[in-house]
N, C-alpha and C positions, 0 to 999 in steps of 0.2 A: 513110332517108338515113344513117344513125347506122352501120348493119349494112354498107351501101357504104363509107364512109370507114374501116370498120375494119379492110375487105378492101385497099381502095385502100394505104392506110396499111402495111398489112402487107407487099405487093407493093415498095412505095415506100422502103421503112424503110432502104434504104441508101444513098438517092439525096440529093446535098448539095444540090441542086438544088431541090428542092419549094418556095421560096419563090419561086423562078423561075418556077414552072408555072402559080402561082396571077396572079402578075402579067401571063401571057402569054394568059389564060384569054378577056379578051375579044378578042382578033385571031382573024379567020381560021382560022389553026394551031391557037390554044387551044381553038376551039370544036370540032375534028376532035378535038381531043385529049378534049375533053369526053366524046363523042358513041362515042370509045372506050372511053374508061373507062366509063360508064354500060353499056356491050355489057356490059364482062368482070362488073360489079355483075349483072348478071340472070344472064348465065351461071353466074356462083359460086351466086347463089342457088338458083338450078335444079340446079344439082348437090349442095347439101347437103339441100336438100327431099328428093329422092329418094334420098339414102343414109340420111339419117332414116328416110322412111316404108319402106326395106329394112329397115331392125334394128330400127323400134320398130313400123312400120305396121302390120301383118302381123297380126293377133288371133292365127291360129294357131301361128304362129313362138313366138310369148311364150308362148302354152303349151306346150308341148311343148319349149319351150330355157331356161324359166326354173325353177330352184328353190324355191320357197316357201317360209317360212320355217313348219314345220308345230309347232304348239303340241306341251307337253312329253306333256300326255295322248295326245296324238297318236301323235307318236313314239314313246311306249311301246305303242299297239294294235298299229305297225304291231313292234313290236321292232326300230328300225332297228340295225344291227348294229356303229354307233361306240356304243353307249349304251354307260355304264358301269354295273357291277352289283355290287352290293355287298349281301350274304346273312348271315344268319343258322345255313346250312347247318354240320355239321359236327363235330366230338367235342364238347361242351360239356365247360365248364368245372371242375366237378364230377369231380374224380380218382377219386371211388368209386364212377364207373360204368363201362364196357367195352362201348365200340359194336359190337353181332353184325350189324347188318345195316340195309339201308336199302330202302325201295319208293320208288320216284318214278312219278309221270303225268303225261302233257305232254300240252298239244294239239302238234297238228303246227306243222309253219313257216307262215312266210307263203304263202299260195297263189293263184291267179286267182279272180274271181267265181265262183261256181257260174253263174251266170246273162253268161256272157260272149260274145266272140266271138273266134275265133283271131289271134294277132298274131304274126307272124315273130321280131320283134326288141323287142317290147315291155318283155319280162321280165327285160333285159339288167343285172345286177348295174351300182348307180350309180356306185359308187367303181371307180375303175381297181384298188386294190389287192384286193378283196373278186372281182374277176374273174380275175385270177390266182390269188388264194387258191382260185378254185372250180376253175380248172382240175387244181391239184395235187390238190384234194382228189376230183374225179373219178378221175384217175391212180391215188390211192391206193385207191378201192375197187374201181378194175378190175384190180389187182394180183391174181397168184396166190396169193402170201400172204393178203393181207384176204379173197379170195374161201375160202380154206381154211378160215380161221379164222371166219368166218358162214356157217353154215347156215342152213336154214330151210324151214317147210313147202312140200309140196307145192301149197298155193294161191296161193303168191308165185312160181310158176315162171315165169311170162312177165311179171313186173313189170321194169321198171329200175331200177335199182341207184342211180340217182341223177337229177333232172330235168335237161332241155334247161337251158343256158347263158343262152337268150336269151325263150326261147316262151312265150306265154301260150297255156292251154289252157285250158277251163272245168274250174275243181276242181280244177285238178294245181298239188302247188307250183311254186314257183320255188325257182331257184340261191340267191336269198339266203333262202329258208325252208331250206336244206339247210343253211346255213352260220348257220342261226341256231341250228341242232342242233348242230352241229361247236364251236360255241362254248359251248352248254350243259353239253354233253360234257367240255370241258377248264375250265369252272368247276368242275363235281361231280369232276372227278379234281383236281384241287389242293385240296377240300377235303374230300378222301373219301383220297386214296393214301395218307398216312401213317399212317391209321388203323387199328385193331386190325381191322376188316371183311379187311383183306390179310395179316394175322401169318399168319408160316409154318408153326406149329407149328396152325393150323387149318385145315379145307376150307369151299372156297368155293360153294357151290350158284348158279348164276346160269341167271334166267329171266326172257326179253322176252317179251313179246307187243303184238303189233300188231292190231289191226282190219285188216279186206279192204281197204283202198284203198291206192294206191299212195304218195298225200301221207303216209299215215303207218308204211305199212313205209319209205319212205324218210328219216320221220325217224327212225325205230330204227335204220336203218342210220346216219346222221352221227352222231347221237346216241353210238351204239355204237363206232364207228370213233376218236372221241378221249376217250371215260371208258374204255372196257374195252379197244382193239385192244393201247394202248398201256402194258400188263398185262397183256400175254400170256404172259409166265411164269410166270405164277399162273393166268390162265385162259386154258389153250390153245386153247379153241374155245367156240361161242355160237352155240346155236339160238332161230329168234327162227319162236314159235307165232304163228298163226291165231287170232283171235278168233271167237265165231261171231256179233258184230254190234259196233254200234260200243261197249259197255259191259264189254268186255275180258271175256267169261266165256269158259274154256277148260276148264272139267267139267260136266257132265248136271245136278250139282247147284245149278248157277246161273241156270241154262236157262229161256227165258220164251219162247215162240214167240208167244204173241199180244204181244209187246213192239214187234214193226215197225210192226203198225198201231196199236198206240196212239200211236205215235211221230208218225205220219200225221195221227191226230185230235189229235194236242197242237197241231202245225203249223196246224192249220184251224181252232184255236180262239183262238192265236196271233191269227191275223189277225181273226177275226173280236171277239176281245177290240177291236183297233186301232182297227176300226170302228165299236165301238161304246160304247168306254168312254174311248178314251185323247183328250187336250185337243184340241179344234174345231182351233187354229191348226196341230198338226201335220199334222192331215189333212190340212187345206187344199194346205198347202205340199207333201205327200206327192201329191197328186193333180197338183200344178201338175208336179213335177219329171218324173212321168211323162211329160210331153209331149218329156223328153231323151231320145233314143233307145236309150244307155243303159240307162236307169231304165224304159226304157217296160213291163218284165215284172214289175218290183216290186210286190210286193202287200202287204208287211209291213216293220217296219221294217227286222228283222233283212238282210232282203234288199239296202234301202238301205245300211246299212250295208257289206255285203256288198262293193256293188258301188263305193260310194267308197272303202271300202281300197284293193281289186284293181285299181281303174283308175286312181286319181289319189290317194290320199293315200300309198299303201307305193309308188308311182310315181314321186312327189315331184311330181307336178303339179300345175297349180293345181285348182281347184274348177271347174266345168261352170258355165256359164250356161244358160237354158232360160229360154223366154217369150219375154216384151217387160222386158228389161231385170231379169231377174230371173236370179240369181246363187246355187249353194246355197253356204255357208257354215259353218267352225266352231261357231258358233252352235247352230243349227239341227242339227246332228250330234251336239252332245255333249245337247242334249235328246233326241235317239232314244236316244242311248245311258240316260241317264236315264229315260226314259222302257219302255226293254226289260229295266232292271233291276228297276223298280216291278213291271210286268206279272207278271214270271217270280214275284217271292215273294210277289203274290196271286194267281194263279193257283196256285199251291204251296196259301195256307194256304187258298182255298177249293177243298175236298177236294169236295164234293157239286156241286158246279159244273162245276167240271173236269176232266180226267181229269191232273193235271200230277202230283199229290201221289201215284199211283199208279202210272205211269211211272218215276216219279224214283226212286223207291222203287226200283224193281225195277233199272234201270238202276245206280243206286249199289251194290245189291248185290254184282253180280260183282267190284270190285272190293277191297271191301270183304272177301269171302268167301276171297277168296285171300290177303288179308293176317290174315285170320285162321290160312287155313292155315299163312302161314310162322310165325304165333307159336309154335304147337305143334309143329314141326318144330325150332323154337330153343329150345324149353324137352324134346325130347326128344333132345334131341341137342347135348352143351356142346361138342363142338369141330366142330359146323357153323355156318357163318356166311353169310346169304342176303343177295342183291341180287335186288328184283324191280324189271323195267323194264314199263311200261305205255305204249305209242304209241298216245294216241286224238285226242280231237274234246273243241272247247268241250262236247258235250251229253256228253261223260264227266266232264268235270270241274265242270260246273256242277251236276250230280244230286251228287255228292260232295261239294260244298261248302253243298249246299240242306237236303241230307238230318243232316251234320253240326253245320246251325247255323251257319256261318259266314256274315258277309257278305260279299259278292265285285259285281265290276263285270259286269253280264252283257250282251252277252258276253265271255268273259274272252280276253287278248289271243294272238295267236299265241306259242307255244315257254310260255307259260304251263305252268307247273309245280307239284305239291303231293309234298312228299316227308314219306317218313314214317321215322321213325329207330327201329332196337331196340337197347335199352340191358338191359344186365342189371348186378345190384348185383357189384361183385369181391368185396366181403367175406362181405358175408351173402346168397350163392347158396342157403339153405334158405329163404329168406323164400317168405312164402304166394304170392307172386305176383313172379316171379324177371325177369322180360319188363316193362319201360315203355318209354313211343311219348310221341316229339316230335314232331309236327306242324310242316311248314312251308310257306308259299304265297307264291309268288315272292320268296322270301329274307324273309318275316315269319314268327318265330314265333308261330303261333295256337294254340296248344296248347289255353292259357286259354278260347278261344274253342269250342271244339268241345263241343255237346253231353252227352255222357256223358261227358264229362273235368273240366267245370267247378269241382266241388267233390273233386276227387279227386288236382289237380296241388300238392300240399304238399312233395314230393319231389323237389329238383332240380327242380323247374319239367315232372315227367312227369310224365305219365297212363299208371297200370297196367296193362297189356295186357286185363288181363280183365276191365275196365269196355267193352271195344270187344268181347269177345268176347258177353258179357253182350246189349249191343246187337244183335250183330248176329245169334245165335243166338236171341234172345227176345221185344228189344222192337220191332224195326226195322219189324214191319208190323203193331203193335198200336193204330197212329195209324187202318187200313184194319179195326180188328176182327176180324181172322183173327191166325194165330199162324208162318203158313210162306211161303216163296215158294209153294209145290205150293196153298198154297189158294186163292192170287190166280189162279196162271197154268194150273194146268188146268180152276179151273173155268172160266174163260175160253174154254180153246180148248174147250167141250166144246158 
C-alpha cells in the first residue's frame, strides 16, 4: 500500500483537492474513484517490475554491460593501458659513466586464449579513446614512410602489420596488446632520447628480433614505431630478424634443435606436476571449472589462467559461474597464480626430475649470447653504440630471470619487459673491464639481484660486463655437468 500511495501521491501532488477526495471516498463516485486509482497502482507496478528485470534481470546483460572493478594485481597481468608507470629506466645518476647502449625483452601484448573461440567484435579496445588511438596508430604503420623505414625478414612476409580492431582469434593479440607496445615504445624514448646512446658524433647499430608468430612481430612493430620511427634521423631504417624459435637465437652458435621437444616435455610435466603434487583444494576447483565450456580444454593451470585473462579479466568482464552455484573468483586466481610460480622454480631446482632446469638453460642462452656479443662489439669499437630489441613470450623471459637468479611472478605479465643497460667509465676508459650492465624488470632495478653480479655491484650500483661474460661462456651449463651448449644439444639430437 505504501508503494501505491507514493505513486498516487506523486500523480496528485498538485491537486488542492486531495482532502476532498478522501472525504468523498465512501459515496458511490469515491469508491469508482477507488477502484481507479488501485488499476493505475498495479499498472505502475507492472511497469517498474519489468523495466527492472530489463536492466538488472537479465544475468547475461550484467555481464557483458557491466565493468568490474578488477584488483590492482590484476590490472597489472592484464597491463590495462590507463595504468601509470613509473621506472627506474635510464642514464643513472653517476656523471662518470656514459650510456653506449641498451637491450630490452618484452613479452608480447595482450593477446586471445590460445585455447579460444572466434569473436567478431569481442576484442574491441574499451576506452573510446584507446580506439581511436589504435585507429591512427594503424594509419601510421600502413604509411609509405613507416613501411620504408621497417624491414624485415623474409618469414614475416605474409604477417600483418598490426591486429584486427575488434577480433578475437586464438593466440593473436589484440588492438590493446599493440597499444600496450606503442606506449612502451614512448616510455623507453622519453627515457632513452636524451641520452648519449643518440650523440651525433657516434653510430648507432640497431637490431630487433622477433620470434615466428605474428603477436610478436607485431609487437616489434608498435614497439618500434614510437621508441625508434620517431628518431629517424639518426636511424634511418630497421630490420627486424626471425628468430629460429621462441628464445630469440639468430646465429648457429645458439642453436638447440632438440629445444622444441623439450619444451613439449616441460609442458607434460607441468601438468602432470598439478596432478600430482599441487594442494587437493585447487584441483578440485580446477576440475569443477571445467564443466564451463570455456575451461572445458584446460588441463594445467597455466592454461586457466590463460583463458581468464583472454576472455573475462583483460575483457573487463565479470568472472564465469559453473556448476550449481559455483562462481570462479579472484581468489582462487591469484592462488594459480601462486601456485604456477611455486611449481616453475621447483621444477627448475629439481634438475634429475625434470627436464625444466635443462630447457631453461638453453632457452636463456640465446639471449643472453647476443648480449654478450654486443659487449665486445662496444669494447671494440668506442664510437659505436648498440640497441638490441627482443620481441618474445613469457617462456623467454621467464628462462632469463630463472636462470639469473631473480625472483619474478610466473607467469610474468603481458608487455613485461627486462632491459639491460651498457655503461662504460668516461674517465678511466683503460680500466680492466671498460663495459658495466644495469639490469632492470619492469621498471625495478635488479642488478643486486642477478646471479653473477651479486658480489661485484660496488660501482655505481653495476655489474662488470665480464662477470656475464664469464657466466655465460663458462659456468652457465656447469649446474648440467658439461661445459658447452654443443654438449647438451647434439648429444641429444644424436
Amino acid at each position: 500500500m505504501g508503494f501505491c500511495r507514493w505513486i498516487w501521491d506523486s500523480v496528485d501532488v498538485a491537486n488542492n483537492q486531495h482532502q476532498q477526495r478522501l472525504l468523498m471516498s465512501y459515496s458511490p463516485q469515491g469508491k469508482m474513484r477507488q477502484m481507479r486509482r488501485l488499476r493505475f497502482c498495479v499498472v505502475a507496478l507492472v511497469v517498474m517490475l519489468v523495466t527492472y528485470w530489463f536492466i538488472f534481470g537479465d544475468e547475461d546483460s550484467v555481464t557483458t554491460r557491466s565493468s568490474p572493478v578488477t584488483p590492482p594485481e590484476w590490472a597489472e597481468m592484464c597491463e590495462f593501458l590507463e595504468r601509470k608507470w613509473q621506472g627506474s629506466e635510464g642514464q643513472i645518476a653517476d656523471t662518470g659513466f656514459r650510456l653506449r647502449g641498451i637491450a630490452i625483452g618484452f613479452r608480447h601484448g595482450e593477446r586471445s586464449p590460445l585455447i579460444t573461440t572466434y569473436d567478431r567484435e569481442g576484442c574491441l579496445p574499451f576506452r573510446e579513446e584507446d580506439r581511436k588511438d589504435f585507429q591512427q596508430y594503424r594509419s601510421l604503420v600502413s604509411s609509405d614512410d613507416f613501411q620504408f623505414f621497417l624491414r624485415h625478414d623474409k618469414m614475416f612476409e605474409n604477417f600483418a602489420f598490426a591486429p584486427s580492431h575488434s577480433e578475437c582469434s586464438p593466440g593473436q593479440m589484440t588492438a590493446e596488446g599493440a597499444l600496450q607496445h606503442v606506449k612502451l615504445g614512448n616510455y623507453m624514448r622519453k627515457k632513452y632520447s636524451s641520452s648519449s646512446i643518440f650523440a651525433p658524433e657516434s653510430r648507432l647499430n640497431v637490431f630487433v628480433t622477433s620470434s615466428p608468430f605474428n603477436r610478436t612481430y607485431q609487437s616489434a612493430i608498435a614497439f618500434t614505431s614510437s621508441f625508434l620511427y620517431p628518431l629517424r634521423v639518426t636511424i634511418p631504417q630497421v630490420f627486424i630478424r626471425a628468430s629460429n624459435f621462441t628464445f630469440m637465437c639468430t646465429s648457429r652458435d645458439c642453436q638447440c634443435y632438440p629445444a622444441k621437444q623439450w619444451r613439449l616435455q616441460y609442458e607434460e610435466e607441468h601438468a602432470q606436476y598439478f596432478r600430482e603434487r599441487s594442494p587437493e583444494h585447487l584441483r578440485v576447483i580446477a576440475a569443477a571449472l571445467k564443466t564451463h565450456p570455456n575451461f572445458n580444454k584446460t588441463i594445467d593451470p597455466f592454461q586457466m589462467i590463460d583463458v581468464a585473462l583472454g576472455s573475462y579479466i583483460c575483457r573487463r568482464r565479470a568472472l564465469p559461474c559453473f556448476g550449481k552455484g559455483n562462481c570462479l573468483d579472484y581468489g582462487f586466481m591469484s592462488e594459480l597464480v601462486k601456485e604456477t610460480t611455486i611449481r616453475g622454480q621447483v621444477m627448475y631446482d629439481e634438475q634429475s626430475r625434470y627436464i625444466a632446469q635443462k630447457l631453461q638453460l638453453v632457452e636463456a642462452y640465446g639471449v643472453l649470447y647476443h648480449i654478450v656479443e654486443a659487449v665486445e662489439k662496444l669494447r671494440r669499437f668506442a664510437h659505436t653504440n648498440i640497441i638490441q630489441v627482443f620481441s618474445g613470450h613469457d617462456v623467454m623471459l621467464a628462462p632469463l630471470l630463472r636462470v639469473m637468479g631473480v625472483p619474478f611472478v610466473d607467469p610474468p605479465h603481458y608487455a613485461s619487459h627486462i632491459v639491460i643497460e651498457f655503461y662504460e667509465p668516461i674517465i678511466s676508459s683503460s680500466a680492466k673491464d671498460p663495459i658495466h650492465l644495469r639490469f632492470i624488470y619492469n621498471g625495478v632495478d635488479i642488478t643486486n639481484s642477478i646471479s653473477f653480479c651479486e658480489s661485484h655491484t660496488k660501482e655505481a650500483g653495476l655489474c662488470p660486463a665480464q662477470q656475464l661474460e664469464e657466466f655465460v661462456q663458462k659456468r652457465i651449463f656447469s649446474l648440467l655437468g658439461v661445459s658447452s651448449l654443443r654438449d647438451i644439444c647434439d648429444i641429444a639430437a644424436q
